[in-house]
Every structure is written in C-alpha cells, then in structure tokens.
KOLNU-562822 format. One record per residue (C-alpha): x negated, y negated, z; residue in three letters. Coordinates in Angstrom, 1 decimal, padded with zeros to 4 digits. Layout:
(site (X Y Z) "ala");
...
END
This chain:
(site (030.5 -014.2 -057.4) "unk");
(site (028.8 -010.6 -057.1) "unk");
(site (025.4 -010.9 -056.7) "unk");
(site (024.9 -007.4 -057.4) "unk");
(site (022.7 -007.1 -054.2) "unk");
(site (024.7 -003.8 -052.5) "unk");
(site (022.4 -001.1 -052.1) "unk");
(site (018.9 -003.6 -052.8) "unk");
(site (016.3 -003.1 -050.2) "unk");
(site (014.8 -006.2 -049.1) "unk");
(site (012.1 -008.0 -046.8) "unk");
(site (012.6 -011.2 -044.9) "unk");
(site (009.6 -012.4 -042.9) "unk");
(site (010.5 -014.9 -040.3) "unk");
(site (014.2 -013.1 -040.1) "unk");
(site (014.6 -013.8 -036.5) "unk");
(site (016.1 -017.8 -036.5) "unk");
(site (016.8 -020.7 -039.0) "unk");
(site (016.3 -019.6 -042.9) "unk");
(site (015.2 -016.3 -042.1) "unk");
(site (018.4 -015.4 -040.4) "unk");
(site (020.4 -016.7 -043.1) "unk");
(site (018.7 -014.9 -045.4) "unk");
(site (019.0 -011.5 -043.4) "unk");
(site (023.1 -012.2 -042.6) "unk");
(site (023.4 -012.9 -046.2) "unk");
(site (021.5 -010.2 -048.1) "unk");
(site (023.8 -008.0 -045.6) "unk");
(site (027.1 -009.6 -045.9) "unk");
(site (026.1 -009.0 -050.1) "unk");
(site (025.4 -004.7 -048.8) "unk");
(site (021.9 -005.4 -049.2) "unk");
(site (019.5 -003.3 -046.9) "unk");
(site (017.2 -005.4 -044.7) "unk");
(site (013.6 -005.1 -043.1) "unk");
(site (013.6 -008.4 -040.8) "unk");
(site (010.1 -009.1 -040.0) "unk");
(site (009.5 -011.5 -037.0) "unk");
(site (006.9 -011.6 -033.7) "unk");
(site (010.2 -011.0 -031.4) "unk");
(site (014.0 -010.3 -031.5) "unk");
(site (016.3 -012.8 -030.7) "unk");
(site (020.0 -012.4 -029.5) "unk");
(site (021.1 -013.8 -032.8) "unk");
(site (019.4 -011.3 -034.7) "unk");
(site (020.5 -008.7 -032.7) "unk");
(site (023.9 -009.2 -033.5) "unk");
(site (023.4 -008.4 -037.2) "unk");
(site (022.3 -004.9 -036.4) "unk");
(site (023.8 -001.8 -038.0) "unk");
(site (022.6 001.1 -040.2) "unk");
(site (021.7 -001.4 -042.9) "unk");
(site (019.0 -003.3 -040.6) "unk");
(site (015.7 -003.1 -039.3) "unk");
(site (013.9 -005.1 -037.0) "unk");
(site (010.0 -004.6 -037.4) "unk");
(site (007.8 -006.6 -034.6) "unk");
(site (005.2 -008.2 -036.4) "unk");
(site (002.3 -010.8 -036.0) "unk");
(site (001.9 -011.9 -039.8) "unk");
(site (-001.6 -013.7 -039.1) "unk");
(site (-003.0 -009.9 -038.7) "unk");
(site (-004.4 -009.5 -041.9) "unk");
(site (-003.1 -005.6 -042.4) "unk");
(site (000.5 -006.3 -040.9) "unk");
(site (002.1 -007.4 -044.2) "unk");
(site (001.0 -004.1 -045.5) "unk");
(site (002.3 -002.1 -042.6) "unk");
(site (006.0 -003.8 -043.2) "unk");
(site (006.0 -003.2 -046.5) "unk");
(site (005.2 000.7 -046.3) "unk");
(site (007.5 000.6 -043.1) "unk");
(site (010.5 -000.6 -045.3) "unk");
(site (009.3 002.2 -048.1) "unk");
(site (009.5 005.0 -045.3) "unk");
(site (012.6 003.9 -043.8) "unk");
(site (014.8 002.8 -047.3) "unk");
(site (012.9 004.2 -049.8) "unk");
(site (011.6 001.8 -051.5) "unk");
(site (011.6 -002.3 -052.4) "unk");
(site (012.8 -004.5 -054.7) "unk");
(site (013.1 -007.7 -052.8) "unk");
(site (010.6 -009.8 -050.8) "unk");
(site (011.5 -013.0 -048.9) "unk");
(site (008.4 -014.7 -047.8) "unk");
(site (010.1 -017.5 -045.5) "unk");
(site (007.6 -017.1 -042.2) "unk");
(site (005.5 -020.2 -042.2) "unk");
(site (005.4 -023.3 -040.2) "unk");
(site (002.9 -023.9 -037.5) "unk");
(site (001.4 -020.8 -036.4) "unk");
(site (001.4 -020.1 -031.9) "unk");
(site (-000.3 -022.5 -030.6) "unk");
(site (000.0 -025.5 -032.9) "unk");
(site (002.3 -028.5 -032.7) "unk");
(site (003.4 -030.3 -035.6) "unk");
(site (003.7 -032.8 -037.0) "unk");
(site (000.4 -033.7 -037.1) "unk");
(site (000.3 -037.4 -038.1) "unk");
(site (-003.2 -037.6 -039.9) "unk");
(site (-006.1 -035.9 -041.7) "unk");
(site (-008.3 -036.1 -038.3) "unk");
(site (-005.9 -034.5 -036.2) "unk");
(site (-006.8 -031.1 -037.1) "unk");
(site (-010.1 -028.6 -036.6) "unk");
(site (-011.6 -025.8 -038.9) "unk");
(site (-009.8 -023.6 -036.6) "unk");
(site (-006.4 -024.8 -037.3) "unk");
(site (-006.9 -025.5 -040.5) "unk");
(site (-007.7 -021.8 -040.6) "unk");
(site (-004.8 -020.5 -038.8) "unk");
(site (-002.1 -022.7 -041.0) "unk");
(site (-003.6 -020.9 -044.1) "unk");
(site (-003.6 -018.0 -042.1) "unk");
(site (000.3 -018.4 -041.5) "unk");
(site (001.1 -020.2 -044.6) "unk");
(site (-000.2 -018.6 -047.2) "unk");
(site (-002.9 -015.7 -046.7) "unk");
(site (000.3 -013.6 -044.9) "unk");
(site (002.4 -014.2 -048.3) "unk");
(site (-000.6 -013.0 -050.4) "unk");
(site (-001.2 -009.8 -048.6) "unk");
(site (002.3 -008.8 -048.5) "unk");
(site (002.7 -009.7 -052.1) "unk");
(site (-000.2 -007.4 -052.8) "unk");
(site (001.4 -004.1 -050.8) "unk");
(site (005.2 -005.3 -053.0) "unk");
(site (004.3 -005.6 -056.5) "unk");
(site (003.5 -001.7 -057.0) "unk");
(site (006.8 -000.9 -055.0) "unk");
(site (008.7 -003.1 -056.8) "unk");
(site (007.1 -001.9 -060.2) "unk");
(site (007.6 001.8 -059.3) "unk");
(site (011.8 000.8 -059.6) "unk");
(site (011.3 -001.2 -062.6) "unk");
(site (011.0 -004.8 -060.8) "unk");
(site (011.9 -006.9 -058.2) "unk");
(site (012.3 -010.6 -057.3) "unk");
(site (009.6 -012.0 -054.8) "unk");
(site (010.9 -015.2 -053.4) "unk");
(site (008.4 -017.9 -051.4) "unk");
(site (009.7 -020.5 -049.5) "unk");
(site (007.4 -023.3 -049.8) "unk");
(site (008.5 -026.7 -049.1) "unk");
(site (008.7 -030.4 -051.0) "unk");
(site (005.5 -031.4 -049.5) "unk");
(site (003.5 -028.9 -051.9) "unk");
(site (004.6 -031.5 -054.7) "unk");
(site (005.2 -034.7 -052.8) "unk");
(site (001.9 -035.3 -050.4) "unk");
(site (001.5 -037.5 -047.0) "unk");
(site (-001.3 -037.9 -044.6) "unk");
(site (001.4 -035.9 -042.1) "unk");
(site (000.9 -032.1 -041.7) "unk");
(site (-001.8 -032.3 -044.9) "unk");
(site (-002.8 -028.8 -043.9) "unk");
(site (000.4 -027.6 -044.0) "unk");
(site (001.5 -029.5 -047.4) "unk");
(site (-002.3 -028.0 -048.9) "unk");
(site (-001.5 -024.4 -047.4) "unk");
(site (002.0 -024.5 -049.2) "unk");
(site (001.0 -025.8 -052.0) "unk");
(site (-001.5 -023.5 -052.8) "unk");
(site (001.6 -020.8 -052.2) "unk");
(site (003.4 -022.1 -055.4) "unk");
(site (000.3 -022.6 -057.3) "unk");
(site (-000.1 -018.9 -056.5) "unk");
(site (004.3 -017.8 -057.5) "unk");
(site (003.4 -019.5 -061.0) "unk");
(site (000.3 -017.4 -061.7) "unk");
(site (002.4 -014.2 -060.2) "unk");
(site (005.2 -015.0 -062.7) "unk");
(site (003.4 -015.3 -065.1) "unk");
(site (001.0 -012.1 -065.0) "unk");
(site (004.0 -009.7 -063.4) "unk");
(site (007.1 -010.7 -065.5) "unk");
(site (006.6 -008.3 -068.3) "unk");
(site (006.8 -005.7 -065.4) "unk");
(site (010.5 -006.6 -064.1) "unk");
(site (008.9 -008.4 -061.0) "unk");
(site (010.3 -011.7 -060.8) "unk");
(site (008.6 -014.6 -058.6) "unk");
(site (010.3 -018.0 -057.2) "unk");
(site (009.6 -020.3 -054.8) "unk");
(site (012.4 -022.2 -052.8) "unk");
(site (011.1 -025.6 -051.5) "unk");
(site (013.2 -027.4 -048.9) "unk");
(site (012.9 -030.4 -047.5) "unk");
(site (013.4 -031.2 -043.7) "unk");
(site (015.7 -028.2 -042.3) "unk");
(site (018.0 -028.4 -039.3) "unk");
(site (015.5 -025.0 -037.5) "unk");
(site (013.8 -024.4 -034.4) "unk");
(site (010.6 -026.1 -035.3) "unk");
(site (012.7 -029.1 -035.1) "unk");
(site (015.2 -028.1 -031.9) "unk");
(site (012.8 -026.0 -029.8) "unk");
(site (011.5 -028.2 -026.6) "unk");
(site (008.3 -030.3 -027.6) "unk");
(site (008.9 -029.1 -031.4) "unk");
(site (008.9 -031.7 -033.9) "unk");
(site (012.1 -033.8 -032.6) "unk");
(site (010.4 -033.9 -029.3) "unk");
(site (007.3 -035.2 -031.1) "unk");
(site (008.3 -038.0 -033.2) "unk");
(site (010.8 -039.0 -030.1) "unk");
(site (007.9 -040.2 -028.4) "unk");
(site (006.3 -041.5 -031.2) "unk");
(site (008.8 -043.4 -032.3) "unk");
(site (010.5 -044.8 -028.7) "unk");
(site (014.2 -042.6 -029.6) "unk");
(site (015.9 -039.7 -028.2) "unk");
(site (015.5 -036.4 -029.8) "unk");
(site (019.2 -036.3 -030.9) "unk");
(site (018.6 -039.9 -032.8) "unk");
(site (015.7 -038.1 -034.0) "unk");
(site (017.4 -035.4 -035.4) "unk");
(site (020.8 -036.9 -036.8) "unk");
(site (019.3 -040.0 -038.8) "unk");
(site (015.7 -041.3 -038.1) "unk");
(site (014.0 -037.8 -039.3) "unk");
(site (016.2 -037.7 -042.5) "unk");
(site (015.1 -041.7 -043.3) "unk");
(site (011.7 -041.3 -042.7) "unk");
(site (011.5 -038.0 -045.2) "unk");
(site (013.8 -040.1 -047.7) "unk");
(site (016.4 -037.7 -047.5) "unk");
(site (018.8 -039.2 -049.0) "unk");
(site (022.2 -037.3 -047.9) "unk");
(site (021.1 -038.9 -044.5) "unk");
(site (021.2 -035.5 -042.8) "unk");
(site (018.8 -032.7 -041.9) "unk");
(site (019.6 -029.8 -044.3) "unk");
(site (021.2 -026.8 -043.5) "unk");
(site (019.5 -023.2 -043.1) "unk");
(site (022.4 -021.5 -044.9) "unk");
(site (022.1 -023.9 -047.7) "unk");
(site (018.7 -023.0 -048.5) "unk");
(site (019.6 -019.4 -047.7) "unk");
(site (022.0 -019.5 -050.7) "unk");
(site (019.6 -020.6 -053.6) "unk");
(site (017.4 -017.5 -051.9) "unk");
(site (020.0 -015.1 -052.5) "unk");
(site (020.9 -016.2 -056.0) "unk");
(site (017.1 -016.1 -057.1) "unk");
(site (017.1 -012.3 -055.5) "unk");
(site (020.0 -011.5 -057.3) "unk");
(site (019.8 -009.6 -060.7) "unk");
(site (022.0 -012.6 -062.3) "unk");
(site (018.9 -014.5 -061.8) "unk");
(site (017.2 -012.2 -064.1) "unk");
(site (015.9 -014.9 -066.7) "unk");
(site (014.5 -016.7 -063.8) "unk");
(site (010.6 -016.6 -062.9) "unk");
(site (008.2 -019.2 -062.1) "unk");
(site (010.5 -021.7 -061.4) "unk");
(site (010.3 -024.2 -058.1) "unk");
(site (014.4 -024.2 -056.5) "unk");
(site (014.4 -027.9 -054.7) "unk");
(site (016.6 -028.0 -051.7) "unk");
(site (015.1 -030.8 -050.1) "unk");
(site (018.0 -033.7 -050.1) "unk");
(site (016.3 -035.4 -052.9) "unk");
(site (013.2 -035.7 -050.8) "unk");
(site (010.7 -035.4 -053.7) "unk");
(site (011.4 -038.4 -056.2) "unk");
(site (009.2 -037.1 -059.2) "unk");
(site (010.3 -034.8 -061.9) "unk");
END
C-alpha cells in the first residue's frame, strides 16, 4: 500500500529508541522527511541518517523547546504537515512503575505532566499554523491504554495521558474543518527501553515480584497488564497504525483513539 507519505515533512519526538525509531525508519522508508527530536543520539538512530533526516537535541520539559523544533523543521524542510508526539514516559530522574497514589510528590507529579502532556501542547500550538498554512496535516499523540483503563500503578502517568486524549478530541474537533487532522495511538505494554534499560521497569517489578527480569519481560508483565497475546507488544507494530493515521488515506480519520494495547483495555 502507498501511503502517499514521499515528500511529507514530519516531527517525531522521542525518535531516538523504541516507537520513536520506528516511526522515524518508517516515515523514511515511505520518502518522508524527518525532524527526529530526542535529548541524545543513539547509534541506532544514527544509522538512519541521510539527506532526508535531522537530528535536533532537545530537552522537551523546557517549555520553549517544542517551539524551537517546530520552527527548526520549518527552516530546514520548509514546512510541516506531520507531528508525532510519542516522547513521554517517565521524565530523568523518575523510575516507574510507581505502585500507588502515595508514592509520588508535587514535584513529580509536576514533571510527569511536564513530560506527558504540557510538551505535546506546546508543540501542538507552534504545528497547527504550519500545518494550516499547507492546507492540513495529521497530528498524532501516542497515549497509552491506561488513559481509559485506570490502576493505582503510575496514576500520574495514566492522569497525565489521559488528559493528552481528552485534549486530541477537542483538537479534532475545533481544527478538522482546517485539513489538520488529530489521533491518538494508545498502546499497551511495549517491548522499549523503559522496560530493558538497567533498573527500568523489568528491573523493578523483578524485585517486586521474586523473578528474573527476562521472566518479567516474556510472560509475568504481559499477565499482570491482561495482555492477552501473552507477549509484550512490538515497537514497529504500534509504529504502523502511526504511519497509517499520518497518511493522507487516513483522510476521514480525526478524533479517533487507535488501540494497540493486546487487548489490554476490556471496555468498549
């Protein structure tokens, strides 16, 4: 299927590993154009690089960065038309999961919605004209299954994220009659660094639960989240329902919620 993508200039925050990087190796394998937005390069990232990429260091909890990549990818492509908001997770310095309500100050409270949501919302606000200026675009934010299906772990997280598609509804809904499409993706436990990195998440319910981090990682993590393939899910897999939302064939697609969460969230 042609996605219609070659030539598309595009923003993915959090490019450097796990959906990010899928997204970026995608939207080029399709001839997109790519800003990839992350704190540091990584060797994997650096092995998409060509004409058609461009790396732009950024720390997305300073409140003018997500304008600064935005006008960086106007000056250097000349223009926008699609915006991946996939950074998110726990922002430097926090560990999660966090296993209860108590677990978590003001401060980090603060810098989750920080990460989570305020970063989308300020780079939202520098897209929008862009986009509109070309006659549209498709603004896609990965949230996750917890914004519909709550738990006591990560609440911050889960309220931060929710509050993101809250936000892609309203967005949809005001923006559509301007060409500017807006999605959200919400996945359910994916196979990433916040799960492999040492003392990420794997490391963390390891202890918790008396298991090694593999056992973690190949079956205990995907019970405990309900997920009922019995696996972790794939970055690419949640790359590829990004890409078809960007695409143009998606153009009778706004406001809608993509699930790729292994049938983690049981309600309609």
């Amino acid at each position: 299927m042609d996605l219609q993508l070659s030539g598309r200039v595009a923003v993915v925050t959090g490019a450097s590993k796990g959906i990010g990087l899928a997204v970026t190796r995608s939207l080029l394998e399709e001839g997109a154009r790519v800003v990839a937005v992350s704190r540091k390069n990584t060797p994997e990232l650096e092995q998409l690089a060509g004409p058609d990429l461009l790396h732009v260091s950024a720390d997305l909890t300073d409140p003018e960065a997500p304008a600064q990549v935005i006008a960086r990818a106007v000056e250097h492509f000349g223009g926008l038309d699609i915006l991946v908001n996939n950074a998110g997770g726990p922002p430097p310095g926090i560990t999660m999961p966090r296993t209860g309500f108590f677990d978590s100050n003001d401060g980090q409270w603060q810098a989750i919605f920080e990460f989570n949501l305020f970063s989308a919302v300020r780079a939202i606000r520098a897209a929008i004209p862009k986009m509109i200026e070309r006659g549209g675009g498709s603004i896609i934010n990965v949230s996750t299954g917890m914004a519909r299906q709550p738990a006591s772990v990560n609440v911050e997280y889960g309220a931060a994220k929710a509050g993101l598609s809250n936000l892609t509804k309203a967005l949809s809904e005001e923006f559509g009659s301007q060409g500017v499409r807006v999605n959200t993706v919400s996945p359910g436990a994916v196979l990433t660094a916040w799960w492999t990195e040492e003392g990420g998440a794997a490391d963390v319910l390891a202890g918790m639960a008396g298991a090694d981090r593999q056992s973690i990682m190949d079956s205990i993590a995907p019970q405990m989240m309900g997920q009922v393939t019995g696996r972790l899910i794939a970055p690419q897999e949640v790359a590829d329902a990004i890409l078809l939302l960007a695409s143009p064939r998606s153009a009778s697609t706004t406001g809608a919620d993509f699930a790729v969460d292994a049938g983690f969230v049981k309600t309609f």
